[in-house]
C-alpha positions as CSV (number, residue, x, y, z in Angstrom):
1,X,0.0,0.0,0.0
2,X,2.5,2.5,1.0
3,X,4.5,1.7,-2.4
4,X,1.3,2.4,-4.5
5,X,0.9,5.6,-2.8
6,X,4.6,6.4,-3.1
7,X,3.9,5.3,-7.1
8,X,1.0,7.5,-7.3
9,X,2.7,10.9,-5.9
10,X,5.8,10.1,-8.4
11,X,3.1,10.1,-11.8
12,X,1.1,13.4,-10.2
13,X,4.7,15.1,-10.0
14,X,5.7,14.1,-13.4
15,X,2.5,14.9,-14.8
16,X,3.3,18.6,-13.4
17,X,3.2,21.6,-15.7
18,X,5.5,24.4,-14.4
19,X,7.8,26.6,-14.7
20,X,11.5,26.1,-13.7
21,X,14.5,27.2,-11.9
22,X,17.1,28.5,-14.2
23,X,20.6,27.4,-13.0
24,X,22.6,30.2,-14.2
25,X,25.0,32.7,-12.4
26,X,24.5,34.8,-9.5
27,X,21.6,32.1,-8.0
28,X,22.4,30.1,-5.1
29,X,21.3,26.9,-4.1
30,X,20.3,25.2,0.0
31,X,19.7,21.7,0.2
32,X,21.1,18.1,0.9
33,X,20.8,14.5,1.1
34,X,20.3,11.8,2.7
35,X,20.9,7.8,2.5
36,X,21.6,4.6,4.0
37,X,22.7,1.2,3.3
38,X,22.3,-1.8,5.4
39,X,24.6,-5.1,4.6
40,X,23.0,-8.0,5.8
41,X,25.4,-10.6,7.1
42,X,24.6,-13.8,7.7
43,X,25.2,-14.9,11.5
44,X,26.7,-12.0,12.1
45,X,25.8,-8.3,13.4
46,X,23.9,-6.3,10.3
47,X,25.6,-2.8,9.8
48,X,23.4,-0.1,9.4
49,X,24.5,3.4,7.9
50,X,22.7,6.1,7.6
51,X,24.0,9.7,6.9
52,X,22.9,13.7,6.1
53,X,24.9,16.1,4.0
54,X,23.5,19.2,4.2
55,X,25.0,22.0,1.8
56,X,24.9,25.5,0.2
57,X,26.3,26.4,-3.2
58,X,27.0,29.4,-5.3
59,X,26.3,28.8,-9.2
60,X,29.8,30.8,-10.2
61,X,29.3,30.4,-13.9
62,X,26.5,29.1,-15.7
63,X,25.7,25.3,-14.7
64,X,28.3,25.3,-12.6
65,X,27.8,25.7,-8.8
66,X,30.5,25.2,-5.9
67,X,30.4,26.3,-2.4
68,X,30.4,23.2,0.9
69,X,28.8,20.4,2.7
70,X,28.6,18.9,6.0
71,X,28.8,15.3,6.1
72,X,27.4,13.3,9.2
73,X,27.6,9.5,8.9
74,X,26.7,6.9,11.8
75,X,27.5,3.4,11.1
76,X,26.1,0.3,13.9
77,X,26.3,-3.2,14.2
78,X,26.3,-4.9,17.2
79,X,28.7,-3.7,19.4
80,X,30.7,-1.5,17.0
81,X,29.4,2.2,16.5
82,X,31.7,5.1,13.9
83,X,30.0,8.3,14.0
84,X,32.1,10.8,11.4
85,X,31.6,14.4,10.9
86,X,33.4,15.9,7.7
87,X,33.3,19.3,6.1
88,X,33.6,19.3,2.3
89,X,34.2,21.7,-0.2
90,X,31.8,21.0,-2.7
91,X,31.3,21.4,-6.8
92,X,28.4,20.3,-8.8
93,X,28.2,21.0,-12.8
94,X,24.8,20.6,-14.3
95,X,25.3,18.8,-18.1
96,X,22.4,19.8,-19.4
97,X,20.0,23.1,-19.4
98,X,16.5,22.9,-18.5
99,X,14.3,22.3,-21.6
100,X,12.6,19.7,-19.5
101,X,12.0,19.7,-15.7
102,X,14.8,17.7,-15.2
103,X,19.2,18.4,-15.4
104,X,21.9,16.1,-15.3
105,X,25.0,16.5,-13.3
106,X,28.0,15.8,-11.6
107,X,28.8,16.0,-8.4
108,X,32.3,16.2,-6.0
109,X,33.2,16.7,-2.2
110,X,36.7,16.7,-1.0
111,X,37.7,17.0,2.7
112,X,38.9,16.5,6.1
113,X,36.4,14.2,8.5
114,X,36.7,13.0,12.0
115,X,35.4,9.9,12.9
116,X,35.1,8.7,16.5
117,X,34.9,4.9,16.7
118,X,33.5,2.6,19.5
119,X,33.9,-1.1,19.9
120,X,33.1,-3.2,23.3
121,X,33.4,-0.1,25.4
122,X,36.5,1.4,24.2
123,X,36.9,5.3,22.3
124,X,39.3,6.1,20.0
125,X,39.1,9.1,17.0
126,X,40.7,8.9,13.7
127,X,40.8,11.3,10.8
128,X,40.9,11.0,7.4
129,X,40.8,12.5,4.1
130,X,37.3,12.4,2.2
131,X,36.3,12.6,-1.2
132,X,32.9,11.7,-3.4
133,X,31.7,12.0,-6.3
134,X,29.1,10.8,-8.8
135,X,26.3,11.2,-11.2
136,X,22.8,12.6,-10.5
137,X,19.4,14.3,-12.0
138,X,17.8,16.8,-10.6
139,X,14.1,17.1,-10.9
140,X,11.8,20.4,-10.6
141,X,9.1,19.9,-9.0
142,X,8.6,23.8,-8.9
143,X,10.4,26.9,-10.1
144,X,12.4,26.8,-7.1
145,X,12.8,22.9,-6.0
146,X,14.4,19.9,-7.0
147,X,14.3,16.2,-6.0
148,X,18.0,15.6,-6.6
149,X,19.0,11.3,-6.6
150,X,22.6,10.7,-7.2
151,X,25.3,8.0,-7.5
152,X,28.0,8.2,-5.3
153,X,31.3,6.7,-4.5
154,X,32.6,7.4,-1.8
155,X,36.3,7.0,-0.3
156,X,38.2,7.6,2.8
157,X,41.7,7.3,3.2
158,X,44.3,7.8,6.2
159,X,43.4,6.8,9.6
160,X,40.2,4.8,8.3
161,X,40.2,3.2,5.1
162,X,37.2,2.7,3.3
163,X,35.3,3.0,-0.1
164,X,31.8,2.6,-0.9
165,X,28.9,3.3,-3.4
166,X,25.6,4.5,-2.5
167,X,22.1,6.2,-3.8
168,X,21.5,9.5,-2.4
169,X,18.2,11.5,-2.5
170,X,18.0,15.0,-1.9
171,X,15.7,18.3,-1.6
172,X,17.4,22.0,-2.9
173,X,16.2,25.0,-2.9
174,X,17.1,27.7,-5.4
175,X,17.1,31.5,-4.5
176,X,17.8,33.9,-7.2
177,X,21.0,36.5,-6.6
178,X,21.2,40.0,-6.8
179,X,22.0,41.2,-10.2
């Protein structure tokens, strides 16, 4: 039932006729995502992710948009917890214009993140250099809004080694700049 209703909102947004957001110079945009991922393991302890990367970008140039993000992961299974906190400069290009109410793009963080890992009681911190980057469409569901849902891989090197690929979905909101 709730994937039918799900279904149903998707076709009434795509069905929308509007106007949209022109991602051109001088606009900004204030958004993020969020995911998870959860590996299942048999006879084991099932790690859970989940994480939030809020951001705010500039467009400097025409279809091209940089500015940062704040990435917040937590990761759990069993008795191991890693929550990590990053900030990342940020840089997204959109490939195409809008003649429809979606745009294509790419998108890339780089940057420093602290993680703090438990295990059985014990603390320790580690940090590590960050970076992602991937594919994605944006979709207007207003002059204004997109439903962003991206590709990502993900790595982390240093301290904490790690690489990864997930789907990330997103809400941004674009405000025009004074001209």
């Amino acid at each position: 039932m709730k994937n039918s209703k799900l279904f149903i909102v998707f076709l009434l947004m795509m069905g929308l006729n509007t106007t949209y957001a022109q991602i051109e110079k001088g606009n900004f945009l204030i958004g993020g995502g969020v995911g998870f991922e959860m590996d299942l393991v048999e006879d084991g302890d099932n790690p859970f992710t989940i994480f939030l990367t809020p951001n705010v970008l500039n467009l400097i140039n025409d279809n091209l948009a940089v500015g940062g993000a704040l990435g917040v992961v937590h990761t759990k299974a069993g008795d191991f917890s890693n929550t990590s906190l990053g900030i990342l400069p940020s840089a997204r290009y959109y490939l195409s214009g809008l003649e429809s109410n979606m745009a294509f793009y790419v998108d890339a963080k780089a940057g420093l993140q602290i993680n703090r890992v438990s295990f059985d009681g014990d603390a320790d911190s580690e940090s590590a250099l960050t970076f992602s980057f991937g594919p994605g469409v944006a979709y207007f569901i207003s002059d204004d809004v997109s439903i962003d849902t991206g590709l990502n891989f993900n790595r982390i090197g240093g301290d904490f080694d790690q690489s990864s690929i997930n789907l990330n979905i997103g809400l941004q909101v674009f405000f025009t700049g004074k001209e």
